[in-house]
N, C-alpha and C positions, 0 to 999 in steps of 0.2 A: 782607400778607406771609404767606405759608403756612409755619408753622414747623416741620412736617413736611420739607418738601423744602427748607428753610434749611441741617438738621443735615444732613440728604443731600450737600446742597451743600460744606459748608463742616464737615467731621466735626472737623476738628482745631481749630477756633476754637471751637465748639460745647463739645467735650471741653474747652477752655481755663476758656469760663465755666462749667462746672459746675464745675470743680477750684478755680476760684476764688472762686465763691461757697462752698465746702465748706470750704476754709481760713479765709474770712474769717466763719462761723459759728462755726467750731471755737475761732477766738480770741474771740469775743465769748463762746462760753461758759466758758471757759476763765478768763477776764476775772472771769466772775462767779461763779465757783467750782463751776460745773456738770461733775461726771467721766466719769459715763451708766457708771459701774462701773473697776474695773484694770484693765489690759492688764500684765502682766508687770510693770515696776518704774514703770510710767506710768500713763496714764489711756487711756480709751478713746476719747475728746474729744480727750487728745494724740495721739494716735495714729493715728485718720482725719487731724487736720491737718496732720502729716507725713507722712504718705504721699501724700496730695494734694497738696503743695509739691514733693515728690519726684517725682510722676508730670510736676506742670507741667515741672518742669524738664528731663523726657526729654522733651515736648513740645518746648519751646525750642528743643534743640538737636537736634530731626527735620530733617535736608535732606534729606526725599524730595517729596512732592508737594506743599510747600507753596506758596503762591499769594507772587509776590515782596514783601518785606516783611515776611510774617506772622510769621516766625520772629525778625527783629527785634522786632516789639511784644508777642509774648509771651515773649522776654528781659525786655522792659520790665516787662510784670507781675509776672515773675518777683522781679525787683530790687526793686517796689513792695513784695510780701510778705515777702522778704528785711529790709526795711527797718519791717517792722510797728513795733511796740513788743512789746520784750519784757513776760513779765508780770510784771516789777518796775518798768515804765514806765507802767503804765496807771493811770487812776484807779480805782483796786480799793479796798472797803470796808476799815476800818480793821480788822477780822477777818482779813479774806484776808490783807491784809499783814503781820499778827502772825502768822499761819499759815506764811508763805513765809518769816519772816524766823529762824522757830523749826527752819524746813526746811530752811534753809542754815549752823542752827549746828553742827551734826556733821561739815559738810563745814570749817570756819572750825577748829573744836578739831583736825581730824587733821593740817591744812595749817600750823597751827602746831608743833605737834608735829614735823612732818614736818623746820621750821624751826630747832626746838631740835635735831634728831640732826644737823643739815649742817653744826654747828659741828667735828664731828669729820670732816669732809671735808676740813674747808679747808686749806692748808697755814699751819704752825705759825707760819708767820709775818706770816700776813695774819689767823689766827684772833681775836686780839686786836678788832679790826676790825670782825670781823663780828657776835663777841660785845656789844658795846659796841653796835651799831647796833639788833642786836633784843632789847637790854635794855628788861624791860616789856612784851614780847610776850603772853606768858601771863596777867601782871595783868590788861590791859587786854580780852585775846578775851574772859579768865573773866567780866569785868565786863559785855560786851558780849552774851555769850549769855546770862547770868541777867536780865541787862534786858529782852532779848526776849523772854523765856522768861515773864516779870513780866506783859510787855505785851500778851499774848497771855489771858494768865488775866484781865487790866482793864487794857484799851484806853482808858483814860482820858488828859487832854491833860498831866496833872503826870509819867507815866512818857514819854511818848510826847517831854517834852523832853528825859528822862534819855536814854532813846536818840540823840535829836540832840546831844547833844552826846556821847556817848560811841562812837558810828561815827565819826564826826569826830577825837576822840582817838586813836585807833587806827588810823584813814586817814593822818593826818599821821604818826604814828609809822611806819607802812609807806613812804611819802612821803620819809621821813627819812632811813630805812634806804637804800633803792634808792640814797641818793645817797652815802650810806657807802660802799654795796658797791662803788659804782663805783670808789673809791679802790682796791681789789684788783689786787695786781699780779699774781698766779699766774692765767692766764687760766681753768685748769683752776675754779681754785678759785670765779674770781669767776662761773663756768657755772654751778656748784653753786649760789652763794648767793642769784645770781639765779630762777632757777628753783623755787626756797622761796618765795622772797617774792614771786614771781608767782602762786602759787596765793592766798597771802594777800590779795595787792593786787587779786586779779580777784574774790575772794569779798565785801569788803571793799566796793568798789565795789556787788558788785549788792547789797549791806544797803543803803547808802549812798543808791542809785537808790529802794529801800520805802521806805527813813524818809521822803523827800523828797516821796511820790508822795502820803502821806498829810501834810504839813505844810503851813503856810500858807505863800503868797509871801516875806511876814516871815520867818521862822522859816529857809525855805533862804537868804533873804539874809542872815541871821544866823549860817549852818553855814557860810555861803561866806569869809563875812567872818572865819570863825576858822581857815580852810584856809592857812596861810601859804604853805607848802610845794603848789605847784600843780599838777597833771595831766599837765599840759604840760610841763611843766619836768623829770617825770623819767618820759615814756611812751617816749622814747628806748630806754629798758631794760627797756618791755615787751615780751611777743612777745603780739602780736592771735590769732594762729593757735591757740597755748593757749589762751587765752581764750576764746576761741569755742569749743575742744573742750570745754573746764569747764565755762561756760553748757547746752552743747549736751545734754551727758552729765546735765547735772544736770536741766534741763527736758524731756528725753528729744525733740530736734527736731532736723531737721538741722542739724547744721553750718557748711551754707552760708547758711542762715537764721541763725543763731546769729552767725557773722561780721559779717554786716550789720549786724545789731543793736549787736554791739557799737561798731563805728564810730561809730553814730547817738548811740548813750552816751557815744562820748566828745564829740563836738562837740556835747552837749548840755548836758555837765557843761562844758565850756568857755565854753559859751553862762552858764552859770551861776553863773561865777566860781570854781568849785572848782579 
């Protein structure tokens, strides 16, 4: 095969594998904490790899000369890379993951925070309510970022259960609340409270997905087994589409990657017992 007049031939499947071999290095290095420098509030490693996700996916949906089919199976690629592992999914060095999880506690203190001012939204008479559901809120982040924060200066395995069980506290109390909120009768109000406790519940989760990625089999069977309050039970009251913009925003990738991903988390954690 002459791979000269291959790419001739076939320019847009051609362009597909190079875009997809470039994303799929980008996450391997990415994985192993290689940056190749900043790119504005990202990485330069993030940043080829979404752009490259991004071009596939103008690819995909090309109907001008493509050959019948093609434009279906490079949707399909598309949806494979979609569905990567985030990189709080991946097996990352017990470093990397004290680094990400130290990375997402500035976003976990302001979503709280954000959680403490919405009690003066709510109407005065479902306020009771809401306050009572994310009572503990604050203890429990403050507790939850100094640990990381702990675990990151010694990655050792005695901190490393402080954190397992303390994402866990804080997951179920999130968990808790969600089912509070739902008791809210002013719809207004319960928009508001839901919407709090979604930034917390989706930050919340991706610690949840580090601790895990770094623990033994035991240990998640052990975090699952103290999850009373399950995923399932109150993802009703999620919106995935925030989620995936919070993911998205915060790993600087698109969106629709970010979406994917999330889904895979959740029937993963399901798979998991959480």
């Amino acid at each position: 095969m002459n791979p000269i007049s291959n790419i001739w031939n076939h320019p847009q499947t051609s362009a597909a594998g190079v875009l997809i071999a470039v994303v799929t290095v980008a996450g391997v290095l990415s994985q192993q904490g290689v940056t190749l420098g900043t790119a504005g509030t990202s990485t330069v490693v993030t940043l080829v790899g979404a752009l490259a996700t991004a071009l596939l996916g103008l690819l995909a949906r090309d109907p001008g000369t493509s050959a019948p089919g093609s434009t279906a199976k490079l949707g399909v690629w598309l949806l494979i890379l979609m569905l990567l592992p985030l990189p709080f999914q991946c097996g990352c060095s017990s470093t990397t993951v004290a680094q990400d999880l130290v990375n997402w506690t500035p976003a976990l203190e302001s979503a709280v925070a954000t959680v403490d001012s919405t009690g003066a939204l709510v109407d005065p008479a479902d306020a009771p309510i809401f306050t009572a559901a994310t009572l503990g809120f604050d203890a429990a982040s403050n507790l939850l970022v100094a640990q990381a924060k702990a675990y990151l200066a010694n990655p050792s395995a005695s901190m490393l259960a402080q954190l397992q069980t303390q994402v866990v506290v804080l997951q179920q109390q999130v968990n808790t609340a969600l089912l509070q909120t739902a008791k809210i009768v002013d719809p207004a109000s319960m928009n508001h409270a839901l919407a709090a406790l979604q930034a917390v519940g989706t930050i919340v989760s991706a610690m949840l997905l580090l601790v895990q990625s770094v623990s033994t089999k035991a240990a998640v069977a052990r975090m699952a087994a103290e999850s009373s309050v399950k995923m399932a039970t109150v993802r009703q009251y999620m919106d995935e589409n925030k989620a995936a913009n919070l993911i998205a925003s915060h790993y600087g990738e698109p969106v629709e990657r970010a979406w994917g991903q999330v889904g895979q988390s959740e029937r993963d954690e399901d798979r998991e017992g959480f």
